[in-house]
C-alpha positions in Angstrom: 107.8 29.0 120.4 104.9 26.9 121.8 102.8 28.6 123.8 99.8 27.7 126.0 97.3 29.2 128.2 97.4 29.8 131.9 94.5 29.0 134.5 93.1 32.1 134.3 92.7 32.0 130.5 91.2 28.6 130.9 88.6 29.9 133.0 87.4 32.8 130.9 86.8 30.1 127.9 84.2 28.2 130.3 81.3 28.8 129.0 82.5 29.9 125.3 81.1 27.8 122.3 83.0 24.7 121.9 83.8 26.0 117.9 85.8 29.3 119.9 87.5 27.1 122.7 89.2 24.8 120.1 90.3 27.4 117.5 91.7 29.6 121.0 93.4 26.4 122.3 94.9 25.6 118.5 95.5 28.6 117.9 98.1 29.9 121.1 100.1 26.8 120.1 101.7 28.6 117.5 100.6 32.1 117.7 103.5 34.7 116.4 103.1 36.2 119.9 101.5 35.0 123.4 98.0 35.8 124.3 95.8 35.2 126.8 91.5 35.2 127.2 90.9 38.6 128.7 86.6 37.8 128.0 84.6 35.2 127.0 81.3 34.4 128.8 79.5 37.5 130.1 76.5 38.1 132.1 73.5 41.3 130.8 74.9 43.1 134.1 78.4 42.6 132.9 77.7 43.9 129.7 75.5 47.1 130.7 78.8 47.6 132.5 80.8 47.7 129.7 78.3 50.0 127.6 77.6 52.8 130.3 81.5 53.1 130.4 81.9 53.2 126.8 83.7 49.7 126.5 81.4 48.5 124.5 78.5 49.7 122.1 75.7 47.1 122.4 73.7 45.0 124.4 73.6 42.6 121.7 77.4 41.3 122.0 77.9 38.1 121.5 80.1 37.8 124.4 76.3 37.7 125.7 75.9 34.1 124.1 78.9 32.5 124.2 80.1 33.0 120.9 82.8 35.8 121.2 86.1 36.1 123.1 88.6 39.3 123.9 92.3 38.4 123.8 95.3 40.4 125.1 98.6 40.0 123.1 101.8 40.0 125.0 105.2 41.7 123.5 108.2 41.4 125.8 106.1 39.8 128.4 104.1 42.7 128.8 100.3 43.4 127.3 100.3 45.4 123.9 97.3 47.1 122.5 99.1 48.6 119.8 96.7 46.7 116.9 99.9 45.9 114.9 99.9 43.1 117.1 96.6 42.0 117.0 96.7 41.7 113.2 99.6 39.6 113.3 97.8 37.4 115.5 94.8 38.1 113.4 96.4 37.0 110.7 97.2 33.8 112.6 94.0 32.6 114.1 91.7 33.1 110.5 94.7 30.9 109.2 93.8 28.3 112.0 89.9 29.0 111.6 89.8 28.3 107.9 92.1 25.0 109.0 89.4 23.9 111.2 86.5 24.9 109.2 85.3 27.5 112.0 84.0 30.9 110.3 84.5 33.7 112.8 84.3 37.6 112.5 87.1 39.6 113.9 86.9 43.0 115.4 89.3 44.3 113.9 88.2 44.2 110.3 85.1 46.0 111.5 84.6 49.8 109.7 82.9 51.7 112.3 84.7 50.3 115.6 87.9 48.6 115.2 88.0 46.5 118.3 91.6 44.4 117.5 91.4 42.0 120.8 88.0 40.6 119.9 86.8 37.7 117.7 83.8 36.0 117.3 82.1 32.8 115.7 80.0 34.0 112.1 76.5 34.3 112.2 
């Protein structure tokens, strides 16, 4: 199935590194399940947010520079965060990366916090 993003998605990869907005938008095409951009861009306010209410762990995300996004995987039409998911679409998106030369880092291989929905670009 192809799939593609919806406004909303659009808009939350304004602002992303133009490496991250072209593996997301190559990516959805032929993703084994739909996602959409739940985070891309975010402000130091956003992001004390996020850490006070244990969301995140740092004030040095990279969603702070443009260089990270947080996706939500659909199953049935409905959002999954079961990471079974997010590996298969993991799986997927490295598979595009290396394709387009893009080095990224995803949350999900992490050892200390496993955070599935997010990827970033590699330092």
């Amino acid at each position: 199935m192809a799939w593609k993003f919806g406004k909303k998605s659009l808009e939350r990869l304004a602002g992303v590194k133009e490496p991250m907005q072209q593996l997301a938008k190559a990516a959805i095409v032929d993703s084994p399940y739909d996602f959409s951009i739940t985070c891309g861009l975010r402000t130091v306010e956003e992001q004390k947010v996020l850490v006070a209410t244990g969301k995140s762990r740092t004030m040095k995300s990279r969603h702070l520079t443009g260089d990270a996004i947080d996706i939500a995987v659909f199953v049935d039409g409905k959002i999954t965060w079961e990471l079974k998911y997010y590996k298969a679409v993991a799986t997927h998106i490295k598979k595009v990366a290396t394709k387009l030369g893009i080095k990224i880092v995803w949350g999900g291989d992490w050892k200390s916090f496993i955070d599935g929905p997010h990827f970033e670009l590699s330092k």
